[in-house]
N, C-alpha and C positions, 0 to 999 in steps of 0.2 A: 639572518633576517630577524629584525624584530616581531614581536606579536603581533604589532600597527601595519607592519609592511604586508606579511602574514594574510591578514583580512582585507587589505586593499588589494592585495593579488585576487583572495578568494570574491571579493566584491568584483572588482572586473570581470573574471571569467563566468560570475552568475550572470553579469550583464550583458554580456556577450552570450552570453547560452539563450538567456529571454528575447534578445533583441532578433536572433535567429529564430527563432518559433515564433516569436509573433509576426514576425516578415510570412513565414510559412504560412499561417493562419489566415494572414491578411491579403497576402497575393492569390489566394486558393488554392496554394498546392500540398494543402494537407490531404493524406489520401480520404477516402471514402471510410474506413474500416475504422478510424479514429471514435472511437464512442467515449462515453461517460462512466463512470463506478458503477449507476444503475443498472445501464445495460448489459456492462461488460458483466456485474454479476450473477446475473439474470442470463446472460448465455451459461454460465457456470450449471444453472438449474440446480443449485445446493437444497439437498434434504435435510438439513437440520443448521441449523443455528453455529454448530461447528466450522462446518463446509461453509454457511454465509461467508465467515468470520475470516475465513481460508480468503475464499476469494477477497473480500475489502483486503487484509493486509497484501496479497498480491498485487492488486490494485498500486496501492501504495507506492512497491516498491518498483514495481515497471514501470508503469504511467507515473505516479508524481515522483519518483526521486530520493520515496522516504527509506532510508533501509533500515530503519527498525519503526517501532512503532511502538504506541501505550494503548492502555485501555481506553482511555476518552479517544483515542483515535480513531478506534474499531466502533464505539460508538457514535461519532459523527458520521462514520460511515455507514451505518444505520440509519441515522438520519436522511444523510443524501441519498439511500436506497430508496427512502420514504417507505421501509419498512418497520413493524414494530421489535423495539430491544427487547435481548433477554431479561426476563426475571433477575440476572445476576451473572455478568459478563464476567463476572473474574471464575465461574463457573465452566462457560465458554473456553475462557482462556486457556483452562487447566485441560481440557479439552484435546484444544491444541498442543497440549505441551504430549500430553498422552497419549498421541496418534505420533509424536516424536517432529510435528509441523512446527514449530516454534521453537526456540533457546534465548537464554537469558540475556543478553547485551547490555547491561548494564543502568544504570540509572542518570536522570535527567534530576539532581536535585532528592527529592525521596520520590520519586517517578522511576517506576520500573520501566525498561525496556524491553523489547524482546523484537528479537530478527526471524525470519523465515528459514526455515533448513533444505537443506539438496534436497531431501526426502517433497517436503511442501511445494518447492517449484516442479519438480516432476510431476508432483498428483497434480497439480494446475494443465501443466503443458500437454500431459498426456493425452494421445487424440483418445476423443470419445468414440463409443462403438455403440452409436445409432444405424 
């Protein structure tokens, strides 16, 4: 297959993926539990700017799709928290890298990448002990 065919396969099956969720969407049968980044990381209840950072990239990669992420990512999702940015996310980042929650995935251009690690989806998924 060429490169062309390639992206017309992957355009199709985006299209088919979207046309299914917004049927979902649209008919009402998206369940209740369905939230936003805000909420969702706002159930998180993150103490520091790290854990924020934790959840937005989890966010990302369950809910939207994304399995890696940049920095201007984490900080959009700042944004859409409608919370205020670090001082200096690449601070954050390093953060993450040093709780062993992120690894490199490579670059987008001179855009760094970075993916979530086994470690980060466990500290996510783990039930909390309230």
């Amino acid at each position: 297959m060429s490169d062309l065919e390639d992206l017309e396969v992957r355009i199709d099956e985006l299209e088919s993926r979207l046309d299914s969720l917004e049927s979902i969407i649209h008919d009402g049968r998206a369940s209740n539990d369905v939230t936003g980044m805000r909420e969702f990381v706002e159930q998180q209840s993150p103490g520091s700017h790290v854990e924020r950072a934790l959840a937005i990239a989890y966010y990302l990669d369950q809910f939207e799709g994304k399995e890696n992420f940049t920095s201007g990512d984490i900080n959009e999702g700042y944004r859409t928290c409608r919370v205020q940015k670090p001082a200096n996310i690449s601070d954050v980042l390093s953060g993450l890298e040093d709780r062993e929650w992120v690894m490199d995935d490579g670059k987008d251009g001179n855009t760094k990448l970075r993916r979530l690690t086994a470690e980060a989806l466990d500290e996510i998924e783990r039930p909390s002990e309230d």
